[in-house]
N, C-alpha and C positions, 0 to 999 in steps of 0.2 A: 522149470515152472514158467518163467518168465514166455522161452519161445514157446509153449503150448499157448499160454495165453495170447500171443504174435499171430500163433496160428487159426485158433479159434477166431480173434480178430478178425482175420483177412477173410477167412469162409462166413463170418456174419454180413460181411461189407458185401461180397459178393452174392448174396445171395436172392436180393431181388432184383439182381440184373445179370448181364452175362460177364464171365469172366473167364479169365485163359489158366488154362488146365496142359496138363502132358497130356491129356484122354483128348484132346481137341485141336491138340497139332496138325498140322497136317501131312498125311500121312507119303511112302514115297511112292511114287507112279504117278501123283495129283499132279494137272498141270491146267492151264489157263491162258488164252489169248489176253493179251492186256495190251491196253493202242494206247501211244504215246502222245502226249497232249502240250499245246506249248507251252515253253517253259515258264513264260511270264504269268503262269496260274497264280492264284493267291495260297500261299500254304495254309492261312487260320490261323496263324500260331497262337491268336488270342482267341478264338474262339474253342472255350473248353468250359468244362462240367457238364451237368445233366440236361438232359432236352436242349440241346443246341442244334440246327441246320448247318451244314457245311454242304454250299451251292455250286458245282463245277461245270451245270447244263450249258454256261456259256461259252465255254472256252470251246478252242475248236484245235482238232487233231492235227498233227503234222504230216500223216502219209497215211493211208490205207492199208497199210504191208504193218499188221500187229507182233511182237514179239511176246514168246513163251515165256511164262513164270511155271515153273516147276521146282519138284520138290523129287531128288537122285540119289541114288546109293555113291557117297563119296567113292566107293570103291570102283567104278565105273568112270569117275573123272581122270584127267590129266595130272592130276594132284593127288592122288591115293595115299601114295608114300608118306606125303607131308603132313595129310591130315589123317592119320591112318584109327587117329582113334574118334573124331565122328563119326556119327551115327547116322547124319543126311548134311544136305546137302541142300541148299536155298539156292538157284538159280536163277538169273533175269537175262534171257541171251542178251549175248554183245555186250554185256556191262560187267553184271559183279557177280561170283558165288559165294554163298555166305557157310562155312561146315560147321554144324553146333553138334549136340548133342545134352542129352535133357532126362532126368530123371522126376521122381512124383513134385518136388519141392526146388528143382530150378532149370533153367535152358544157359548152357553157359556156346560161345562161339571161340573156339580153336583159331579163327581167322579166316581169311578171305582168298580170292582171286578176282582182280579188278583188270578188265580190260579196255583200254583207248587205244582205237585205230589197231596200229600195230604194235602196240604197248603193252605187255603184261606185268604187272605187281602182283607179286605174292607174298601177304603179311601172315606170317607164321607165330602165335599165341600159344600154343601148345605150351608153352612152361609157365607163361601166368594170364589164362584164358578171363578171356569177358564175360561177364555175368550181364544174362538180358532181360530175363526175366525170375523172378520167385514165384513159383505156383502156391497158391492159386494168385491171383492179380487181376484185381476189379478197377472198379472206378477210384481214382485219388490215389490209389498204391499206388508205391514209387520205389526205387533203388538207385544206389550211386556206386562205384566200382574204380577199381584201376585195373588198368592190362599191361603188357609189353609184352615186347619180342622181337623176329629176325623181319627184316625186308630184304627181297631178291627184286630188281626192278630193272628191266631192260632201260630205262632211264637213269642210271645210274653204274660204271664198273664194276662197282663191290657191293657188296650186302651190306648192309647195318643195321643198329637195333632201332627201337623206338619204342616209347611209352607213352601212354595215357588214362584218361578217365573218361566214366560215360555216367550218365543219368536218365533213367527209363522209368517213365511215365505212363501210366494209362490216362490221358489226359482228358476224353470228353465220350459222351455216348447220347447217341441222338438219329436226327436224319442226315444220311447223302442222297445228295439228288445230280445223277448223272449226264443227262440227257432230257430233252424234255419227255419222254416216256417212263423213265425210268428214275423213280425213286425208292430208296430201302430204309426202311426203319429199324428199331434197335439194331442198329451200329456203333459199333465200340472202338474205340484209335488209341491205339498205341504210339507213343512218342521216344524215339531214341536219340540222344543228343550224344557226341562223344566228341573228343577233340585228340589226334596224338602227336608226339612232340617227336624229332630224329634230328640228329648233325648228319647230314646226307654228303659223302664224300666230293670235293669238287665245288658243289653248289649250296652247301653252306646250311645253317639252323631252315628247316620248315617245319612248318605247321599244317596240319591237313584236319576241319573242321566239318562234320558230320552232322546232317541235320533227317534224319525220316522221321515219316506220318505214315502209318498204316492203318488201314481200312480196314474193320471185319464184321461182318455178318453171321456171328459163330454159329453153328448148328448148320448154316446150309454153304451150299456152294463148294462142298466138301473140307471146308474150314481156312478155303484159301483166302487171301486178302482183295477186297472188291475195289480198293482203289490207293494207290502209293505216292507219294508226293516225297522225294529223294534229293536233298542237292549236297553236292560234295563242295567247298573250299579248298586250295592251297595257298599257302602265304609263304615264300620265300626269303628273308632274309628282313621279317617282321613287315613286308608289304602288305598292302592291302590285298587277300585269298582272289584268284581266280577260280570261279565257279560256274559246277556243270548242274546239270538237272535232270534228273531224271522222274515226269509225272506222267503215270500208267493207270491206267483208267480199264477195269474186266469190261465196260461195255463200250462201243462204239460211239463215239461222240455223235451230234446231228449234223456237224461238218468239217470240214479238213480244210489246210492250208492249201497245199497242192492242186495244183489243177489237170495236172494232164500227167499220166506213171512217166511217158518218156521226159528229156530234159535235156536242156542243151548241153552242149559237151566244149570245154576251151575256153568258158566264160570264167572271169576272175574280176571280184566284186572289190573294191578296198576304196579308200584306208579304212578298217574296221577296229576301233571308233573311229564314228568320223564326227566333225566338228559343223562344216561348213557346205562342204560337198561330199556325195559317192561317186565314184568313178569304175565303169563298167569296160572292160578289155576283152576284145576275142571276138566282138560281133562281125557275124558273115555275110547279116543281110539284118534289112531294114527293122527295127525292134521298139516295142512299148517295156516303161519302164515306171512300175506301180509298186507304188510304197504303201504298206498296211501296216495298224497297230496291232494291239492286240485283243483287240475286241473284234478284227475283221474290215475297221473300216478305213478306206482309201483317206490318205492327209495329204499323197502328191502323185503326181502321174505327169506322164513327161513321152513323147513321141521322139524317138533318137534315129539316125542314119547306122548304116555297117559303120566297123571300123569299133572308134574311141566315143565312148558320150559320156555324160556325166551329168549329175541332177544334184540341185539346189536346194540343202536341209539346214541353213542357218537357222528358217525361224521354224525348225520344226521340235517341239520339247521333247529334250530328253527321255530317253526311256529306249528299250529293245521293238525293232521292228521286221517288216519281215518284206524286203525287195523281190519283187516278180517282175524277172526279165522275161517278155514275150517274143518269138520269133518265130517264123515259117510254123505257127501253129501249136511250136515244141514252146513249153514252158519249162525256167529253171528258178529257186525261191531261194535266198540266200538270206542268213539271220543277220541283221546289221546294230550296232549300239550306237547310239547320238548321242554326244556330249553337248 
């Protein structure tokens, strides 16, 4: 009685907005250009509930060269075996695959395949899978969960296990506004928060802390997500998480960091953080040296000789910025952090 009554709940709440269904998954062959935006975007984390604006026109992309978000038959992946009882397959090249699989009343995920550089992890759930969703799931629905399982991580000699918890939210529904051309109304974001815990052989207790914002436009766009806002923490040995980001935007931004596809080649930017100075190695020939925040705007710029140069950011405030070495025409753009 109780869960009919849970159920009827959840289908009264959703009913005069949109809300995520198995009927509105997306389904597999769906796939979508998505450009990468820089990281220093703002996630919102406080902007939720009803009729909210979440504004990203300002931010500006990091390259031109957009990467696929698709949705595969896990049995087609590199991973078959492992996840042999999803049903698809979450893709975002170069990064993560996500294998769930989902019935009328929930989407649960099996685990992952995350790749860096040359790095592959493979977090294997199959014996106590994540729960991501409960259908139907409107606005203010919420879930909480635990998971665990095996990790195989070319960063590491041996496998071991790891466990955790997640909390997923449908946290706000409103407008995104992309670009300045492009904005979508009812839009609905899902929020997934998880944290899991492992003794990782060698290098001791970490922590790896999950944070996505998904975008969706349900009914069109083939029910993919219109824009992702992803950043992953690690925290090693209770340190403070070093963190990646990944923000994907379906439509093209109105402008990009980079300036030129080629880039020089030999150049090595450091110390990164830097304090007081950046120091540039490998120039060949004579070079400008333009520091941006991230809003786009120039704070120092510096004309350097070949050879060694180096540029002066003691009183520049803290925050992530973005170095463009110029030379013989070829530009190369290096992320830098100021302490």
């Amino acid at each position: 009685m109780k869960k009919n009554l849970l159920i009827a709940s959840l289908l009264l709440s959703g009913a005069a907005s949109a809300q995520f269904t198995q009927a509105n998954e997306p389904a597999i062959g769906a796939s979508q250009a998505m450009y990468e935006l820089e990281e220093t975007a703002d996630p919102y984390a406080g902007i939720t509930g009803a009729g909210v604006t979440w504004d990203y026109s300002s931010y500006f992309g990091m390259d031109n060269s957009p990467r696929t978000f698709s949705i595969i038959d896990p049995a087609t992946t590199p991973h078959a075996a492992t996840f042999s009882t999803s049903t698809k397959a979450i893709s975002i090249e170069g990064f993560i695959t996500t294998f769930i699989s989902s019935d009328a009343s929930t989407r649960i995920s099996q685990g992952f395949a995350y790749v860096d550089g040359t790095d592959t992890t493979v977090v294997d759930l199959s014996s106590n899978t994540e729960l991501l969703m409960n259908y139907p799931m409107a606005l203010s629905n919420s879930l909480v969960d635990t998971y665990g399982g095996d990790v195989n991580t070319t960063l590491a000699p041996t496998p071991f296990t790891c466990t955790g918890n997640d909390v997923a939210t449908v946290d706000g529904s409103g407008t995104l506004i992309l670009n300045s051309s492009t904005t979508i109304s009812n839009v609905l974001r899902y929020h997934l928060a998880d944290t899991a815990n492992a003794t990782v052989p060698i290098i001791g207790e970490v922590q790896i802390i999950r944070s996505q914002y998904e975008y969706y436009d349900l009914g069109n766009n083939s029910n993919m997500p219109v824009f992702i806002y992803s950043s992953l923490g690690i925290s090693i040995g209770g340190n403070p998480p070093t963190e990646t980001f990944a923000v994907l935007s379906s439509v093209a931004p109105d402008g990009f960091l980079g300036v030129n596809t080629e880039e020089l080649a030999g150049i090595s930017v450091y110390p990164n953080p830097a304090t007081e100075t950046i120091s540039v190695d490998g120039l060949t020939a004579d070079a400008q040296l333009t520091l941006v925040d991230a809003q786009g705007k120039t704070v120092a710029s510096k004309a350097v000789e070949a050879g060694f140069a180096s540029m002066n950011v003691d009183a520049v405030t803290a925050g992530v910025y973005f170095l463009h070495v110029t030379s013989n025409e070829l530009t190369t753009v290096e992320r830098v952090v100021i302490r």
